[in-house]
C-alpha positions as CSV (number, residue, x, y, z in Angstrom):
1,X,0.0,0.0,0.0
2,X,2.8,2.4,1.1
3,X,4.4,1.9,-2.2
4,X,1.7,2.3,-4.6
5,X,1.4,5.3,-2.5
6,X,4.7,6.8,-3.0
7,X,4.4,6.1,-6.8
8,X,1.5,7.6,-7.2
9,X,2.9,10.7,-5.6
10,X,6.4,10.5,-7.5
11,X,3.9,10.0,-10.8
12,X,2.1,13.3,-10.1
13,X,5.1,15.4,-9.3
14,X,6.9,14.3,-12.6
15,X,4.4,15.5,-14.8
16,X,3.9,18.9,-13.1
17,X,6.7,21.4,-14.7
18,X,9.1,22.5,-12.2
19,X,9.2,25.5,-10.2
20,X,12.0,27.9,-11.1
21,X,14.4,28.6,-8.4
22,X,14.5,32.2,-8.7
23,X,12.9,34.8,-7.2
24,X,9.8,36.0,-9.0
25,X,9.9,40.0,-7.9
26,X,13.2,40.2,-8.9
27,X,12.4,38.6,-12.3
28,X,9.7,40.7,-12.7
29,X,12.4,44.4,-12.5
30,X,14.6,41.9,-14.6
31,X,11.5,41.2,-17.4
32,X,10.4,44.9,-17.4
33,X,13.3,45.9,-18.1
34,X,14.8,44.0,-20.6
35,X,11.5,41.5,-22.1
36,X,8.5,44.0,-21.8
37,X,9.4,45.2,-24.6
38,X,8.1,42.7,-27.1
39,X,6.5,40.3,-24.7
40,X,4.5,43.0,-23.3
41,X,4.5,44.1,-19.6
42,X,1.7,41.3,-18.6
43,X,3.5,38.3,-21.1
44,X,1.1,39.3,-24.0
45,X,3.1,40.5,-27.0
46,X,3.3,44.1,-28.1
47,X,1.2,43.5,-31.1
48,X,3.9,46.3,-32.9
49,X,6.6,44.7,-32.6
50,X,4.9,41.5,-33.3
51,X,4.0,42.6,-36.9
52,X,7.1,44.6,-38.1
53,X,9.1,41.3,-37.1
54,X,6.2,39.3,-38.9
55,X,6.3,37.2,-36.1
56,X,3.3,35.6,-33.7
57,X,4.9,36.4,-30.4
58,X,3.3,33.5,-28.2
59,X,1.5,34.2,-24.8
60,X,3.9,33.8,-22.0
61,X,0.7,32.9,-19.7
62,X,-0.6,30.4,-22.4
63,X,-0.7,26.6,-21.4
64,X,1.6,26.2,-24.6
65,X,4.3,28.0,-23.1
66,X,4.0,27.6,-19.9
67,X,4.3,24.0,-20.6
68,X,7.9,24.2,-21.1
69,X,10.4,23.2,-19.0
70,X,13.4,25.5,-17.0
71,X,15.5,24.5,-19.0
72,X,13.9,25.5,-22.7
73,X,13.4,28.9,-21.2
74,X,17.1,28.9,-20.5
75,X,18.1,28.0,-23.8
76,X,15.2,30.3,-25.8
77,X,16.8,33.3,-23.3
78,X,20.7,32.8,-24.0
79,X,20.3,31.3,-27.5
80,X,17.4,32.8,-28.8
81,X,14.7,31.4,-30.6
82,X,13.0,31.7,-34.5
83,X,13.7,36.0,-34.8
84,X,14.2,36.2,-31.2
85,X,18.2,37.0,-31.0
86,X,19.7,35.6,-27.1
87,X,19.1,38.3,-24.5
88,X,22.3,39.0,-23.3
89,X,21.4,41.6,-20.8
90,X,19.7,38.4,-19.0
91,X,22.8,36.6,-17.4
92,X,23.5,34.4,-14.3
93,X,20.7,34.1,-11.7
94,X,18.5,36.8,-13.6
95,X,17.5,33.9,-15.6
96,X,16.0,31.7,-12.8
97,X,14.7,34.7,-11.5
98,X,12.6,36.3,-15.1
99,X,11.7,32.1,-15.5
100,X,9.8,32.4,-12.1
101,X,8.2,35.3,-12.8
102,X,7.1,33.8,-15.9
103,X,5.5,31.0,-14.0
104,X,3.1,33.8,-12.2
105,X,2.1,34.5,-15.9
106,X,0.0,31.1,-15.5
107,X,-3.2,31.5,-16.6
């Protein structure tokens, strides 16, 4: 019984995306400063930018990118992604910080 407990609980957890390790407020002056720009200041993209890259600038909230794990956000923030060049300015433990303010994006 204990077992088929624990597995059930090790199951669940698994699935879930985990947490960031970062602190969300401090994400959140890192993201205004150097994400709000194109992602918008709530995660919804600026729909200017959006059309002169001729780009769909995804959601942050969405279930389709929030789906994604710590580590994709890491690599779309210091590699970049499609037209999104990496964001250099976003270095060290800014990035577990901006990733957990992302996850307060959750809709």
């Amino acid at each position: 019984m204990k077992v088929s407990v624990l597995i059930t609980f090790l199951l669940t957890v698994s699935a879930v995306p985990a947490l960031a390790a970062g602190d969300p407020a401090a994400g959140k002056a890192v993201f205004e400063k150097s994400c709000k720009t194109c992602h918008g200041a709530t995660g919804v993209a600026n729909p200017n930018i959006a059309k002169m890259m001729k780009v769909d600038i995804k959601d942050l909230g969405s279930p389709e990118i929030q789906k994604m794990s710590d580590a994709e956000f890491k690599t779309t923030i210091t590699e970049g992604k499609g037209k999104m060049k990496p964001v250099k300015s976003v270095a060290g433990g800014d990035i577990d910080n901006v990733i957990a303010y992302v996850r307060t994006l959750r809709k």
